[in-house]
C-alpha positions as CSV (number, residue, x, y, z in Angstrom):
1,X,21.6,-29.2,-27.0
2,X,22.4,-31.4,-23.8
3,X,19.9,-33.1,-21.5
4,X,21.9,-30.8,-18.6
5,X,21.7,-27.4,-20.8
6,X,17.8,-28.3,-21.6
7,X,17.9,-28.8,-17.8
8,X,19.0,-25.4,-17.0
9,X,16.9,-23.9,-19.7
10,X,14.0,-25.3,-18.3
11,X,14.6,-24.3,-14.6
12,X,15.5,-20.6,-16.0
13,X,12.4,-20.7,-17.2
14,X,10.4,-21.6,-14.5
15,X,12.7,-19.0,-12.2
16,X,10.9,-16.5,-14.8
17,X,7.4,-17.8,-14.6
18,X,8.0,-17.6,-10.7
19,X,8.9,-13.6,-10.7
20,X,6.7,-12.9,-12.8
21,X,3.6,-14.8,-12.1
22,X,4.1,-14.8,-8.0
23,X,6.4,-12.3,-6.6
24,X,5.6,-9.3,-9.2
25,X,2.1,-9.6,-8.6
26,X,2.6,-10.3,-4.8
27,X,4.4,-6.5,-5.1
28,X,1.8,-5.1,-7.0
29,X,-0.7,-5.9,-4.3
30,X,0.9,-4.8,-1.7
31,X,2.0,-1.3,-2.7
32,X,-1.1,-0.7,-4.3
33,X,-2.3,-1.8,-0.4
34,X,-0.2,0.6,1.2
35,X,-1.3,3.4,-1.8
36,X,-4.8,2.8,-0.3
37,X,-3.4,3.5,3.2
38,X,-1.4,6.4,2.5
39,X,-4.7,7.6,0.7
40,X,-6.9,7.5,3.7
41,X,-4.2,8.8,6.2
42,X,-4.7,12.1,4.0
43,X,-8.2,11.9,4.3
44,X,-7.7,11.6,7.6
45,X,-5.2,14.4,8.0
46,X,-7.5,16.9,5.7
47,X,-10.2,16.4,8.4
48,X,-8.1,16.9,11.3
49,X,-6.9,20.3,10.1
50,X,-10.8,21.3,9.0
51,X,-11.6,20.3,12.6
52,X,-8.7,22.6,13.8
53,X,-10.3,25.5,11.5
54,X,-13.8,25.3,12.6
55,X,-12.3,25.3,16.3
56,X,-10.6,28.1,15.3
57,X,-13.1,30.5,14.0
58,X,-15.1,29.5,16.3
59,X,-18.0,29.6,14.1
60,X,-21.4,27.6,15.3
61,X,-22.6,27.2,11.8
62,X,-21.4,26.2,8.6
63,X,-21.5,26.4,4.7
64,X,-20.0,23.6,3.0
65,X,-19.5,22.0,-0.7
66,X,-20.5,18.0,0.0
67,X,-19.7,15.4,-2.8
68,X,-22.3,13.0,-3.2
69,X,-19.9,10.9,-5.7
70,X,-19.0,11.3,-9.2
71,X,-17.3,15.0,-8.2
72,X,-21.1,16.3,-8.1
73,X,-21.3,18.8,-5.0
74,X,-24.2,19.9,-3.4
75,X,-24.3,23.1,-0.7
76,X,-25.6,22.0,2.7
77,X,-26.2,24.2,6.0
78,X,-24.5,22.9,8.8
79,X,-26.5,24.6,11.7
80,X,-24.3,23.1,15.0
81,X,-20.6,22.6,14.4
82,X,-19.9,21.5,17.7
83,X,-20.4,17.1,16.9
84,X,-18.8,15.7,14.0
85,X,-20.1,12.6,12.5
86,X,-16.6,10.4,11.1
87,X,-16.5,7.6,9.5
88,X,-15.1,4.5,11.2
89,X,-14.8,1.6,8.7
90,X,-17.3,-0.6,7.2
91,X,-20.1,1.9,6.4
92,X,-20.4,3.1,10.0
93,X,-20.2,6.6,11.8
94,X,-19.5,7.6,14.6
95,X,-20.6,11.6,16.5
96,X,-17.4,12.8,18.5
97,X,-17.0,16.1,19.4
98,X,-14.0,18.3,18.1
99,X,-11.6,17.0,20.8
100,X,-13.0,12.8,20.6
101,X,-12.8,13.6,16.8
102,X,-8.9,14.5,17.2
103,X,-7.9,11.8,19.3
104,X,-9.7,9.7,17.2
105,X,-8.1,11.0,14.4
106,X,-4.6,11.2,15.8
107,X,-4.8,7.3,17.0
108,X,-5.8,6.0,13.5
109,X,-3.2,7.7,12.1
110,X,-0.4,6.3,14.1
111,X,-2.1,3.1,13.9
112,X,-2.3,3.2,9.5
113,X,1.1,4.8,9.6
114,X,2.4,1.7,11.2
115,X,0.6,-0.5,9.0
116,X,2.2,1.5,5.9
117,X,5.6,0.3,7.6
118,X,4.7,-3.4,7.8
119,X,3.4,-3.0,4.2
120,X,6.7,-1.0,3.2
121,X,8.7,-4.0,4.9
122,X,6.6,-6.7,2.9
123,X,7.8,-5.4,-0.1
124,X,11.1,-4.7,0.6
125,X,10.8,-8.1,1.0
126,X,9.9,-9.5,-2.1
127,X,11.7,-6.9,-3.5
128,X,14.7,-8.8,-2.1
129,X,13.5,-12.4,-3.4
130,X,13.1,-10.7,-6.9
131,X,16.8,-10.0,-6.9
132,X,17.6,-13.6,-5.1
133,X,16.0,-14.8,-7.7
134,X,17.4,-13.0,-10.9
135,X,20.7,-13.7,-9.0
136,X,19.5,-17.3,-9.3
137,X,19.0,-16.8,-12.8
138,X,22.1,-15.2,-13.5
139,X,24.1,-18.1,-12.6
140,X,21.8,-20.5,-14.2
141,X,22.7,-18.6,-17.4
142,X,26.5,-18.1,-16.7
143,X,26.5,-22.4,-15.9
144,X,25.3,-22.6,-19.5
145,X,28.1,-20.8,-21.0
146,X,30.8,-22.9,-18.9
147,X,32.0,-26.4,-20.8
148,X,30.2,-29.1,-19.2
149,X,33.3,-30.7,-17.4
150,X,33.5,-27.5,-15.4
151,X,29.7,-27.0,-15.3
152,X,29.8,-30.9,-13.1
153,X,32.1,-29.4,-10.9
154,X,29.9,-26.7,-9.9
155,X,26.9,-29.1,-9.3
């Protein structure tokens, strides 16, 4: 084998060890970010449509299922259904009423929704640099294949 086909060899390689080690992982991380964010924008959505049914019925007490973790439910009594408490990031909560509770609601959905895009335009991407790069690779192994008077002329 030639110094220049050992020379290719060895930057094919490292092309591989790039994709794999950086820009995979870099993907991973990012749609398993914007998994997360899609997660609480349901959680989100699924308490702005129990909002809309207590307003609904009307009711000024309720009987609920809560989960304390772990899928283990307890019953609790809820005797004043007119203040929610909602959570607001980093352990805190905050008591809105039904309509403070929907704007709430309705803003930090927009706002994750928007974040889900940035995060859906990240790895689009490295999704692209992936290809660049297996493009890269592609060559590097079709240079190899060429006779080395035709591979200088390329370089």
């Amino acid at each position: 084998m030639t110094s220049e086909a050992s020379n290719i060899n060895e930057k094919a390689l490292q092309y591989e060890t790039f994709i794999n080690d950086v820009l995979r992982r870099d993907l991973q991380r990012v749609l398993e970010q914007r998994d997360g964010v899609y997660e609480k924008i349901s959680q989100y959505l699924q308490l702005k449509n129990t909002i809309k049914s207590i307003q609904e019925s009307d009711s000024k007490e309720l009987k609920t299922d809560v989960d304390l973790g772990c899928n283990f439910y307890v019953q609790a009594h809820v005797p004043d259904t007119s203040k929610i408490f909602v959570s607001v990031g980093y352990g805190f909560f905050v008591e809105f009423t039904h309509t403070e509770a929907l704007k709430f609601l309705e803003k930090k959905t927009n706002q994750l929704t928007e974040y889900t895009e940035v995060l859906t335009k990240d790895a689009a991407k490295i999704k692209a640099n992936i290809r660049m790069v297996l493009e890269g690779l592609r060559e590097l192994h079709g240079l190899k294949d060429l006779p080395e008077t035709r591979r200088r002329e390329v370089f």
